[in-house]
N, C-alpha and C positions, 0 to 999 in steps of 0.2 A: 267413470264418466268421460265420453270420447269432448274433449274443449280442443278448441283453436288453438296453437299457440303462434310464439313469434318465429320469422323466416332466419334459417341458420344454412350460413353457403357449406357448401362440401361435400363430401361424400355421402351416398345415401348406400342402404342395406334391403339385400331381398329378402326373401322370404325365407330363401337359405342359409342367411347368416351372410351371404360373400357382399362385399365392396359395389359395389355398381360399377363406379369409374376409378381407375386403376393408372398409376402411374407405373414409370418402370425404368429399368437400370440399364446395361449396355446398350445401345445400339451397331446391327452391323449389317452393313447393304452387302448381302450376297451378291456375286460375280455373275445368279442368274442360273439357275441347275435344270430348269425347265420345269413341263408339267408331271414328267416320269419319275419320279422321284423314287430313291429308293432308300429305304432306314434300315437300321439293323434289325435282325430279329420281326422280319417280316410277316409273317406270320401271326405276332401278337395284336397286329397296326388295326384300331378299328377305324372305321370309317360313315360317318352318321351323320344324318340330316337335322340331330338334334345333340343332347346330351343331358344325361342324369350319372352320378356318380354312381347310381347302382347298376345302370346300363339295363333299365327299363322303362324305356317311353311308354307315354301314355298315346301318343300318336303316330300314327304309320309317315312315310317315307311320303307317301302319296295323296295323305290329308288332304281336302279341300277349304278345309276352313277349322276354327276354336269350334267344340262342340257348343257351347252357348254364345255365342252370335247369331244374328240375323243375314244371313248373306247377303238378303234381298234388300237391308236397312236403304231406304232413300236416303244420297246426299244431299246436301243444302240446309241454309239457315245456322241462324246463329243462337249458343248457346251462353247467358251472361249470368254470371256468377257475382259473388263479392269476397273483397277480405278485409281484412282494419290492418291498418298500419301505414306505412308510408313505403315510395323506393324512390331509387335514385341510378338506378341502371340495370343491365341485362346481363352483367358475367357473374354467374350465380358462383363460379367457384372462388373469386376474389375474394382473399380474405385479410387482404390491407386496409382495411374500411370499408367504407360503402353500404348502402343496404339494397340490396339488387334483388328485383322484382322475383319472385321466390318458383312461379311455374318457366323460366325463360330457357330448362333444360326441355323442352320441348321442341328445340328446335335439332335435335341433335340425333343419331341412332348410335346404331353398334354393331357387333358382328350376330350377336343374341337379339331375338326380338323382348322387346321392355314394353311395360305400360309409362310413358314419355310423362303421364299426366301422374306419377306416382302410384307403383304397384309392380310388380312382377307379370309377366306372360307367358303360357296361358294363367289364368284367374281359376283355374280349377286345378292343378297340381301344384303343390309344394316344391315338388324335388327337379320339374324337370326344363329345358329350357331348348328353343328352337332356330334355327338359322334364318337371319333376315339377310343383311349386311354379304354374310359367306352366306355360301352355298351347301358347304361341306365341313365339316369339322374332323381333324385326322387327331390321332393320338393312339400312342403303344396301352397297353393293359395294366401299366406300371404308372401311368400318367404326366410320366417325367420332361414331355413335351407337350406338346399341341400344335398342328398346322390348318390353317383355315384358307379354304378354298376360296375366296372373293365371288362373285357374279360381278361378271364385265358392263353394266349396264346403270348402277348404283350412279346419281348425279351428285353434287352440292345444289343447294336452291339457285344460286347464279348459274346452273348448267354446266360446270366442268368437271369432268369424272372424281371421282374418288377411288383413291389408290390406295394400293398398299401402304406406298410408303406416306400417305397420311396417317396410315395405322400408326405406323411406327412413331412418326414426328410426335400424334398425341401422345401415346407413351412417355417420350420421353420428357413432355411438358408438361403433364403433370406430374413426375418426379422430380423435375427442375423446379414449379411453382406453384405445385399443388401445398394443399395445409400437411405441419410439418408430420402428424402424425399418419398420415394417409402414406404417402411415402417414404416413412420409414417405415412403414408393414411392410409396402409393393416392394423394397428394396431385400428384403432377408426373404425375400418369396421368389422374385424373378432376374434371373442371371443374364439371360438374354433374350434382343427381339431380332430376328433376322428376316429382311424383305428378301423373297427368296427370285420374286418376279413380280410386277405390275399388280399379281392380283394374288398372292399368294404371301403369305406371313408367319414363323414359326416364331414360338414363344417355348424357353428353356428353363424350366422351374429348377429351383436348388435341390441340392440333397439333402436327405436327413430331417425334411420335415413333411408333415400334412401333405396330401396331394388332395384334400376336400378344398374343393370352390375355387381351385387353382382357373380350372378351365372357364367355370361361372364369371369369373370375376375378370379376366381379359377378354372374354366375350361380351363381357356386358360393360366394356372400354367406350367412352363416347368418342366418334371420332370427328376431329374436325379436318379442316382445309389448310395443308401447308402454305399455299400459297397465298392465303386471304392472311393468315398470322406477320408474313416477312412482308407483305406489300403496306397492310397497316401499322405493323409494328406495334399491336395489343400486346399484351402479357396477360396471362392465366390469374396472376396473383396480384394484380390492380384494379380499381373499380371503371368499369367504363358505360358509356352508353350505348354499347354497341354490342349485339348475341353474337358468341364465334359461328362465322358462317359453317356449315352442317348440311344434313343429306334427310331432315326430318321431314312428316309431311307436313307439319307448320309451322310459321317463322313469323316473328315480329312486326305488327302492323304500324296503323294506327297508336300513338299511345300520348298522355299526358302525367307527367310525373306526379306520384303522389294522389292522382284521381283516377285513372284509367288504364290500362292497358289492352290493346286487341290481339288477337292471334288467327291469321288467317293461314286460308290452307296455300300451301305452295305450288306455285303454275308446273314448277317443275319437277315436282314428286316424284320417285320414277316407279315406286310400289304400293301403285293400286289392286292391283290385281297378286300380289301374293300371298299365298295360302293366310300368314299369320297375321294377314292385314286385311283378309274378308270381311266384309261386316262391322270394321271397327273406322274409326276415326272421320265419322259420318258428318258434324257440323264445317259449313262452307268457314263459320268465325265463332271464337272463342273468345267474350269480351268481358273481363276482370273487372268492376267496379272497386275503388278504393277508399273506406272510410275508416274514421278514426275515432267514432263515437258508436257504441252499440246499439243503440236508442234510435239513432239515425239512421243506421244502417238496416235495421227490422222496418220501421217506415216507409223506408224508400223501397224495402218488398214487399211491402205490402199496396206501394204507388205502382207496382211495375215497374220501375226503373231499374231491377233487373231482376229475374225469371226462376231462380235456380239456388233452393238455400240448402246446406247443409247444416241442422241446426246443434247446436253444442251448451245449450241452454235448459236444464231441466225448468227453468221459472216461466223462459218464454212457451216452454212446449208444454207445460203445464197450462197455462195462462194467456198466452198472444195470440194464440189460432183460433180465435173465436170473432174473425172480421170479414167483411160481406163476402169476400173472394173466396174460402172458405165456405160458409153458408151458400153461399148460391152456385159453388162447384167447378167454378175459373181456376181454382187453385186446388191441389192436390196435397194431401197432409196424409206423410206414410211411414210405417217404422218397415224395416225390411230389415231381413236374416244377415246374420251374419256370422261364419265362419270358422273365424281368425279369432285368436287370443284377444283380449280387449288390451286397448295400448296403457302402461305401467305408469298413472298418474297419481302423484301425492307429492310431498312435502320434502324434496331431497337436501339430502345435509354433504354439503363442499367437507369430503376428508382430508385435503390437503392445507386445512386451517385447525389450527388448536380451538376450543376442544375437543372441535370434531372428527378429531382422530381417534377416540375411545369411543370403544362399541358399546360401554355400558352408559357414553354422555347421550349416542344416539339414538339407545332402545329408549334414555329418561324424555328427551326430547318426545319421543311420537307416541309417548304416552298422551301428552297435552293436545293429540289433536282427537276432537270427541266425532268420531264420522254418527254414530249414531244420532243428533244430536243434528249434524251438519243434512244427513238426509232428512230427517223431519220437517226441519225450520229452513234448510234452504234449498233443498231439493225434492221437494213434492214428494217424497218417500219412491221416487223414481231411480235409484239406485241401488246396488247390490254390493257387498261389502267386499273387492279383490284382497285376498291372501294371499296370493301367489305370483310369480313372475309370469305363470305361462296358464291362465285361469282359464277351469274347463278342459285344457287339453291332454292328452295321453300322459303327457309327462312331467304333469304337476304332480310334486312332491308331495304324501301324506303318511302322516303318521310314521314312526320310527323305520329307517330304513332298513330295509331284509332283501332276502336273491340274492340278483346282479345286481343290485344297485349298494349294496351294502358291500359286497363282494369289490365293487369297484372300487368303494371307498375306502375301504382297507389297504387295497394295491397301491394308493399311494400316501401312505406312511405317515411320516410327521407333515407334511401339507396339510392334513385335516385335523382339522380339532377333534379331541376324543370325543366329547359331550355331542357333535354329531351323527357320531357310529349308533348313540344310546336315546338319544331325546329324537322327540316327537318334531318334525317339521314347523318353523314358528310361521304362527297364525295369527293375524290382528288382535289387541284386546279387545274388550267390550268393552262400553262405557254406556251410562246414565243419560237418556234423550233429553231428560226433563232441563239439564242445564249444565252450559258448554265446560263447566270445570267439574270434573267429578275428582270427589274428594278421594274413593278409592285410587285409583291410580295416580293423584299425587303422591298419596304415601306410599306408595312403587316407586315411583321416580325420585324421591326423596332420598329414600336406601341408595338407590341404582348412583346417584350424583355425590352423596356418602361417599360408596363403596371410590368414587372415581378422583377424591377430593376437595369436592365442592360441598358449600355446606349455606344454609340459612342464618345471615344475622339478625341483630338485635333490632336493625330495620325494616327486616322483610327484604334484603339483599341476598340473593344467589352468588357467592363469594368462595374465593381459592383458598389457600394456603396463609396467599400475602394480603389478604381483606381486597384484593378485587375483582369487582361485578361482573357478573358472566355478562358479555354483550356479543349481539349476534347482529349480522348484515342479512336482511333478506329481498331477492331480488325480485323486484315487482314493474309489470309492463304495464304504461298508463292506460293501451287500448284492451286489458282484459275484459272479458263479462263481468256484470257487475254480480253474478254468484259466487266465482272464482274470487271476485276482490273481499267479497263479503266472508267466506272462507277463511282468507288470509288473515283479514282485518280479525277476526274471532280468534284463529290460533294464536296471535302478535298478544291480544289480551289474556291469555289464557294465561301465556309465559312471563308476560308480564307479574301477573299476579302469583306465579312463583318465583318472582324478582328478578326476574331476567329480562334484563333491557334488548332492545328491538328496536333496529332501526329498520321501517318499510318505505320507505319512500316510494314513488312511483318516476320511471323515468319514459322517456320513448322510446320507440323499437330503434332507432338507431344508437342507441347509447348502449339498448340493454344486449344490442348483436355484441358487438363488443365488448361488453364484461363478461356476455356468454364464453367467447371465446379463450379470453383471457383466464376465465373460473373467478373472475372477481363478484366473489359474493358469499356468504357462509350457507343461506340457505335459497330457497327456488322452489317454487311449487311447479313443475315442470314435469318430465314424463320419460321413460327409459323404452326401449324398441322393444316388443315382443319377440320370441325365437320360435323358430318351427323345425329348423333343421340345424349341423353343423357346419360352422363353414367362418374360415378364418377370421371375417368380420367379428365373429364376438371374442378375438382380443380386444379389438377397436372401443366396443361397450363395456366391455366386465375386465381388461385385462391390463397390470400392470407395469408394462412398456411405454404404453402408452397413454396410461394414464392423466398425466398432468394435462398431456395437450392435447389429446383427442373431446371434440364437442358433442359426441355419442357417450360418455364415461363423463355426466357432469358431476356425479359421486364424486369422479377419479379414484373408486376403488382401486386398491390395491390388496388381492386376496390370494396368497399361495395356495390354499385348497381352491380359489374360482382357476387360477390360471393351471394347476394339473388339471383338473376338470376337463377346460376347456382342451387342453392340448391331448386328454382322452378319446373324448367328441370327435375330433377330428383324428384320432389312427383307427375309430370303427369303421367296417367294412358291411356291414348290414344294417339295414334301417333298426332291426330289434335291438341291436348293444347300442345303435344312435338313441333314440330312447331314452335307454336305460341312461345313458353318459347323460343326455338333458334333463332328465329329471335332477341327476343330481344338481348338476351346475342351477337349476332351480330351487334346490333344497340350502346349496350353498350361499346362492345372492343373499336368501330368505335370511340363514344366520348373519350376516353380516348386517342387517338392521339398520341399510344404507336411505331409507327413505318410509316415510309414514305411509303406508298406506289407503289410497284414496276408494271411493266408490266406483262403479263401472256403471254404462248401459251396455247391455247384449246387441244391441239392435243399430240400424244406421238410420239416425231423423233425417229424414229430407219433405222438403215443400217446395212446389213447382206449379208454375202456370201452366195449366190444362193441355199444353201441345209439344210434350215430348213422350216418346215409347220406348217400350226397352223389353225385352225378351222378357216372356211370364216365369221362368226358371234362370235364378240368377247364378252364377258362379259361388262357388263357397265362399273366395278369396278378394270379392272386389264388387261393391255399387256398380262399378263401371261408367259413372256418370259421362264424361268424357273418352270414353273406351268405345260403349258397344250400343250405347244411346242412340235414337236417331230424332228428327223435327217432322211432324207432321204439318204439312202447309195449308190445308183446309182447317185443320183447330184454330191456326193461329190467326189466320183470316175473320174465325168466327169470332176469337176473342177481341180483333179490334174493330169490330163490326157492331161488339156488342159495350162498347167502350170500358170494357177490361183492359188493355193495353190500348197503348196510341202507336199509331205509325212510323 
């Protein structure tokens, strides 16, 4: 089931698994070698207008545009949206407090073109990624560097170039004050950045590990303005009210804290007209409504006070679209395809708390949550049961491993558990619709919390060793829908009445950023990133190092079969043993019984005022709402004409 959740500052993950934004370790301003450059082993140097680790673009050199865009898309007009919750500034990567408005990395680019508004580009490949920022992307066949060529003409929104060595400065500020686990990746990843000339920047990866997503991941660096940094004196890792000034094509309006935000386009954009910006980035304003009740916030779109819902609601979309606007065809009510893995939501259990560090306290736990039961009675029977970390795709895990993939699993030894090699990939159980406690799978979990220590007293207490009560913290956000709270509220009683106390309290999104951060919490119905490719980032999710403090890993799994896995993933050299390596690391998450598993919808809800268009053939990988959308000005004329919307 695709739900809202609450805004968490940091690093985000493509599609390929890499970093987005990327800190980094030396810095060293070259003396200036020119544009002639010459490397060793010349002959190996490729030189591309894009880059895929398999070194097969999907687009030519001379593209004129994303095969789905519209090139023609008309500019102008504003596209307004909502979210619940609250903010209180615009540096989305501070993570000293604050809760900072959550789309404000739109004002920012890179050397790779990105979907700014969340998504990878283009929206039709997985693997592959194209030059905005640079021009050029150089690198041996060994991948042990990377040089990117600049374009002399990139501005900042105030008009003053972007350089190089802003490249560099970002680098090395988010290694200096980015979150701790983001920079200690980029740190055992990248050894050096050297400004070679004004427009020119080489990046020197370590030895001895992965070279997947190396290139991905310093390409898709946001870069900012050295000089807007030293003249204000912000910092990366304090909350402010202020977006690091950037080179994006939109930058911070109008706004009021807590109710609003705008995003308008910027005067001084300097890439309209390049290839991987045809067609895209069409509204003149992008304006965020802010609410903190969900009831209110469905009202108010259905008042028109703003245009554009993504709904996450099986009760509302069951049931709320049945109001004049609707009926009379002002508004538009659409499920549309989608792609992508559905994102990993259910019931996660924090392993870095007792007892949630035993895999047989975790499997007893998700016994208690009844999804069949949960789609009947709270979900219109509108979801479908996910088993798997990567649902639907090539390399979901089934049935007892054999081939390559069983082959791989052997190769790496005592990391995997035997009972892997031989059992069947774990699958949800089933439970009883008719009522939220099924008695069979108590007496499952009953063994399973036996086998672990815990045991039933004389009062109906869930109890240890020393007679005391299993008690769990579960973390609850006050602006959730009220299916999701209805949910929780159900599982809380469920474990209740296997004597296991629960404390749900509800708090706000500013509280609950911060316990996020912190993992203060035992349990979270919350949601893990899908994978599609490999690529360093899934240490960051699934991997051991980083565990405790990485906000991607709120398991904080720690699993020596996920982490060889992972470090498998990343030494394959053809998409077919990449694959094979994900499935396992699919098969693996799966054993590790880190989280209940929730429902899915296949499809993307959206409902919208009658006056926006969008290409009839959508990308696999992205709505594109904010991407490849455009406004038509006669619809919306007609609608306030016809007192659907007001002026």
């Amino acid at each position: 089931m695709k739900e809202k959740t609450f805004k968490i500052a940091g690093p985000m993950f493509d599609r390929r698994g890499a970093l987005r934004l990327m800190g980094g370790s030396a810095l060293s301003i070259g003396a200036g070698l020119g544009s002639g450059m010459a490397w060793a082993n010349e002959d190996e140097i490729i030189h591309s207008h894009g880059y895929s680790f398999f070194g097969d673009l999907q687009y030519p050199a001379d593209y004129p545009h994303f095969d789905y865009v519209n090139p023609n898309a008309p500019k102008g007009g504003t596209m307004t949206m909502s979210t619940r919750g609250t903010f209180d500034g615009f540096n989305r990567y501070s993570w000293k407090g604050g809760n900072p408005e959550s789309s404000a990395g739109v004002v920012a680019e890179s050397m790779f073109a990105e979907m700014p508004w969340g998504g990878g580009a283009p929206a039709d490949s997985i693997t592959d990624s194209y030059c905005l920022i640079a021009k050029e992307v150089e690198y041996p066949k060994s991948q042990e560097w990377c040089v990117f060529h600049m374009r002399d003409d990139v501005v900042f929104s105030d008009g003053s170039p972007l350089r190089a060595q802003d490249a560099a400065f970002t680098h090395n500020l988010f290694l200096e004050q980015a979150i701790r686990s983001y920079a200690r990746s980029v740190k055992e990843r990248i050894t050096g950045v050297e400004v070679i000339d004004d427009h020119t920047i080489k990046y020197t990866f370590a030895e001895g590990i992965s070279r997947r997503s190396l290139i991905s991941q310093v390409g898709g660096t946001p870069i900012f303005s050295e000089a807007w940094y030293k003249e204000t004196g912000e910092r990366l890792d304090e909350p402010s009210i202020l977006a690091p000034m950037a080179s994006g094509p939109y930058q911070v309006g109008d706004y009021e804290f807590n109710r609003y935000v705008e995003y308008v386009r910027n005067p001084n954009y300097w890439g309209w007209d390049h290839p991987a910006n045809v067609g895209r980035f069409n509204f003149d304003k992008v304006r965020i409504e802010y609410f903190t009740d969900a009831t209110a916030e469905f009202e108010a779109f259905k008042a028109g006070e703003f245009t554009y819902r993504s709904e996450g609601s099986t009760k509302r979309w069951a049931t709320g679209y049945d109001f004049p606007g609707i009926q009379n065809g002002t508004v538009k009510k659409e499920a549309l395809p989608s792609g992508s893995a559905p994102t990993n939501f259910g019931m996660l259990y924090n392993t870095l708390r007792a007892p949630l560090d035993n895999r047989d306290v975790r499997h007893a736990l998700s016994l208690a949550f009844n999804f069949e039961w949960v789609r009947e009675s709270l979900q219109y029977e509108l979801t479908t049961q996910r088993s798997s970390f990567a649902e639907g795709q090539e390399w979901e895990a089934k049935g007892v491993p054999e081939g390559a993939e069983l082959e791989l699993l052997k190769s790496l030894g005592d990391a995997v558990p035997a009972e892997m090699l031989t059992e069947t990939a774990v699958v949800p159980h089933t439970s009883n619709p008719s009522n939220p406690i099924d008695r069979r799978n108590k007496r499952a979990a009953l063994k399973l919390f036996e086998k672990a220590g815990w045991t039933v007293n004389d009062a109906g207490q869930m109890v240890d060793g020393d007679g005391k009560q299993m008690s769990l913290d579960c973390l609850v956000i006050a602006t959730w829908d009220e299916t999701r709270l209805a949910l929780i509220e159900t599982y809380v009683k469920t474990l209740a009445n296997w004597g296991i106390k629960v404390k749900a309290d509800k708090v706000d999104s500013a509280q609950a950023q911060q316990r996020w951060i912190d993992k203060d919490y035992d349990m979270i119905y919350n949601r893990y990133r899908s994978f599609a490719a490999a690529g360093t980032g899934l240490h960051q999710m699934f991997g051991s190092k980083t565990a405790e403090v990485s906000t991607y890993n709120p398991a904080a799994l720690r699993s020596s079969a996920v982490d060889a896995i992972i470090d498998a993933a990343l030494a394959t050299t053809t998409r077919e043993d990449e694959v094979v390596a994900l499935t396992a690391l699919d098969r693996a998450l799966r054993y590790e019984r880190i989280m209940a598993h929730a429902g899915y919808v296949g499809e993307s809800w959206v409902s919208y005022f009658d006056m926006y268009e969008r290409p009839e053939e959508l990308p696999p990988y992205a709505v594109g709402v904010l991407d490849f959308w455009w406004y038509n000005k006669d619809k919306h004329e007609a609608l306030i004409a016809s007192g659907a919307l007001r002026k």
